[in-house]
C-alpha positions in Angstrom: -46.2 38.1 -26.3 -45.1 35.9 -23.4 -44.4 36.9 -20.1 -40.7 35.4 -19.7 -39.7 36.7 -16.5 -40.3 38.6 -13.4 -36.9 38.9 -11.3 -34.5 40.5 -9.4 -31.1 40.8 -11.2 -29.5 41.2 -7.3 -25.7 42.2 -8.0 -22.9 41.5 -10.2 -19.2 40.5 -9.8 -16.6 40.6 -12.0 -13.0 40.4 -10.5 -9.6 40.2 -12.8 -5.5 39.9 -12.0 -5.4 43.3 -11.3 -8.8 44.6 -9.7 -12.0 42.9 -8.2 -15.6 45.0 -8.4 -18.8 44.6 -7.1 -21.7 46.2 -9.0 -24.7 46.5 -6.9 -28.1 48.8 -7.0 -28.2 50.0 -3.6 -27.1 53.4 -3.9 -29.1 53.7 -7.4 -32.8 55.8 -7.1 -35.9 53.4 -7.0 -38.0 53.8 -10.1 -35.5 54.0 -12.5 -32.3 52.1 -14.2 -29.1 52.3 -12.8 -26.9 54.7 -14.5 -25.1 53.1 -17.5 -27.2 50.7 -17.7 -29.7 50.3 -21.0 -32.5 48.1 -21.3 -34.6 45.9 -24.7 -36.4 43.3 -25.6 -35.2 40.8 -28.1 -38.0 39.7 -29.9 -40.5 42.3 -28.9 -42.8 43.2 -26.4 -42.2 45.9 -23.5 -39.9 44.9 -20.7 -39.9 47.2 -17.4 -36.3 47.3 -15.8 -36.2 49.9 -12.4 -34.1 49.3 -9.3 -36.5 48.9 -6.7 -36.8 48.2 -3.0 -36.4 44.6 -1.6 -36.7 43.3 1.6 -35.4 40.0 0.7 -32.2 41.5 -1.7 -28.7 40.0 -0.4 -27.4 43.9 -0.2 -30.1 45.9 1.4 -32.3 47.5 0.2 -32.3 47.7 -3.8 -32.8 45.1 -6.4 -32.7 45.1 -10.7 -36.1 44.1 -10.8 -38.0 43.0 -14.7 -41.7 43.9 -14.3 -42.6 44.1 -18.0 -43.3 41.7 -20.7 -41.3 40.9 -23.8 -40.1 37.9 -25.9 -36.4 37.9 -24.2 -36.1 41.0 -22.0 -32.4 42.4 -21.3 -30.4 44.5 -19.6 -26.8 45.5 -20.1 -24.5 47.7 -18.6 -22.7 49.7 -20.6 -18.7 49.4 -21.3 -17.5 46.6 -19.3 -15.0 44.4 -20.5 -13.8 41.1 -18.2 -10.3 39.7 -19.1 -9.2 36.6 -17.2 -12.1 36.5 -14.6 -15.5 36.0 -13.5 -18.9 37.0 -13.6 -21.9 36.1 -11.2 -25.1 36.8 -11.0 -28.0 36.4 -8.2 -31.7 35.8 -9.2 -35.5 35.1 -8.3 -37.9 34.4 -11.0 -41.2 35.7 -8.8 -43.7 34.6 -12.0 -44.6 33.6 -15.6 -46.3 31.2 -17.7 -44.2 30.3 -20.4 -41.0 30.6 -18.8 -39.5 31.2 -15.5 -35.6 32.3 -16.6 -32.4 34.5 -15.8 -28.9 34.9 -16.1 -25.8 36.4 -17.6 -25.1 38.2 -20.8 -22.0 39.1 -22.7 -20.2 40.3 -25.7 -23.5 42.3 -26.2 -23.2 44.8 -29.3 -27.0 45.2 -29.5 -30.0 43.8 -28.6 -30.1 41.3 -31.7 -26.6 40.3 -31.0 -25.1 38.9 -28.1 -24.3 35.8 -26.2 -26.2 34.7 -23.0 -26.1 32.1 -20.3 -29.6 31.4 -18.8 -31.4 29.2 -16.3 -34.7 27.9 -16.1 -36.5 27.3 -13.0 -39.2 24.5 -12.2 -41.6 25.2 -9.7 
């Protein structure tokens, strides 16, 4: 099993015609995920999603933070649909061997199908 990424999944926006929302983890307890939010690995292994405490987060004081390992962790939250707008995500890889990555998944039905948008970073 590779360690693939140790992050902070720091906020996400999603704004349409109608309504604009801003997700963040700042009001969510330490220690655990946010509510409505689930968490896998595709490909195996044993991923560790919990908000946590961040000095450094853009919206003091939480952060999504991966700790684990697994193949291709995730984490989803639950019933959100996006029509006619945008997403964005912002992240720090803090380690890893293999791969230093992040970013953005959608039209997830499960954690063996869905689509995702990711960066690598080179350090």
């Amino acid at each position: 099993m590779s360690k693939i990424l140790l992050g902070l999944l720091i906020g996400a926006i999603s704004a349409s015609a109608f309504a604009a929302t801003t997700d963040g983890f700042d009001t969510d307890a330490a220690g655990h995920l946010p509510a409505g939010w689930i968490a896998g690995s595709t490909g195996g292994g044993a991923p560790k999603w919990a908000v946590a405490e961040d000095a450094t987060a853009p919206s003091k004081p939480n952060v999504l933070r991966q700790s684990g390992q697994g193949t291709f962790p995730w984490c989803v939250k639950k019933n959100v649909a996006v029509s006619n707008g945008y997403v964005e995500v912002k992240l720090e890889p803090l380690e890893g061997r293999e791969d230093q990555a992040g970013g953005l998944v959608w039209r997830w039905k499960s954690g063996e199908n869905y689509y995702l948008a990711r960066v690598n970073v080179q350090r």
